[in-house]
C-alpha positions in Angstrom: 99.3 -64.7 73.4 101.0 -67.0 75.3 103.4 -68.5 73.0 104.0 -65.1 72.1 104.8 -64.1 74.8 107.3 -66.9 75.7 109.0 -66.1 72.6 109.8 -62.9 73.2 110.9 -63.6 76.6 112.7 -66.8 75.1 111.2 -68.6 78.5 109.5 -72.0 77.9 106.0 -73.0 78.6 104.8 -75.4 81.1 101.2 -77.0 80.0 98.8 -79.8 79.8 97.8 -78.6 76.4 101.0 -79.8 74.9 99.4 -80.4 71.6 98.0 -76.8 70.7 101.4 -75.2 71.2 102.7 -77.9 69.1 100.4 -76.4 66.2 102.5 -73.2 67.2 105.8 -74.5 67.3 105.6 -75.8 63.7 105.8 -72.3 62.3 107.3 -70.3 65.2 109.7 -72.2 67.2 108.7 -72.2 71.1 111.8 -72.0 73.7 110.9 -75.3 75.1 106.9 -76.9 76.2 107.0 -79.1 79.6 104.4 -81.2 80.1 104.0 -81.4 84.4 102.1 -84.3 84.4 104.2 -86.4 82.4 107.9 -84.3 84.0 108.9 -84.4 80.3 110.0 -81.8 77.9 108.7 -82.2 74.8 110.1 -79.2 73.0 113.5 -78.7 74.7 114.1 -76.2 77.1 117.0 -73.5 76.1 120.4 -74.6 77.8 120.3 -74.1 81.7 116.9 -75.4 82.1 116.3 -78.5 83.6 114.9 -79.8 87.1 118.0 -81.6 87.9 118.2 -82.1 91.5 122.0 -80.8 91.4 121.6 -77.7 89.8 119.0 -76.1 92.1 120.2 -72.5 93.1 119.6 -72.5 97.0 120.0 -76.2 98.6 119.8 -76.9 102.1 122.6 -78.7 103.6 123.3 -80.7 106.4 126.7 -80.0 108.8 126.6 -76.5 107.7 127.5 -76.2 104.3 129.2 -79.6 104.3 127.5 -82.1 101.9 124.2 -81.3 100.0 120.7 -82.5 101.7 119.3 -83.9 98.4 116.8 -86.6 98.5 116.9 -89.5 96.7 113.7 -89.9 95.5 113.3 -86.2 93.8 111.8 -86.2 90.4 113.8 -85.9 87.2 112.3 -84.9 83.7 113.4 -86.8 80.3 113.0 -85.1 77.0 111.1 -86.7 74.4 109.9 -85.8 70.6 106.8 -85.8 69.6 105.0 -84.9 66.3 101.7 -82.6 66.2 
């Protein structure tokens, strides 16, 4: 129901059961799986998703409106393949 549901609303699925909605994406193409633990897509995302530090709607800034107030150390994702 899940998966279903996600592809209907063509929005991806974050889970730590990547490997079940692998099975799935084998005959019905998912619109992306995220892994959280690992930060890592491993069925990618449809275009305009992505946790991308820069691309957040609504960031704070410092000087009122002046530069960004983006920390250094916030987490990226990498996309990688895998095969169920």
């Amino acid at each position: 129901m899940i998966a279903a549901t996600a592809i209907a609303h063509q929005m991806p699925i974050a889970t730590l059961n990547v490997r079940d909605f692998l099975l799935i994406d084998r005959y019905f193409p998912l619109p992306g799986i995220f892994d959280p633990l690992s930060m890592e897509w491993i069925v990618d995302p449809p275009s305009g998703w992505t946790f991308a530090p820069d691309l957040q709607p609504e960031v704070e800034t410092k000087d009122h409106g002046k530069t960004p107030n983006i920390e250094a150390g916030t987490p990226t994702c990498k996309i990688i393949r895998l095969r169920a």
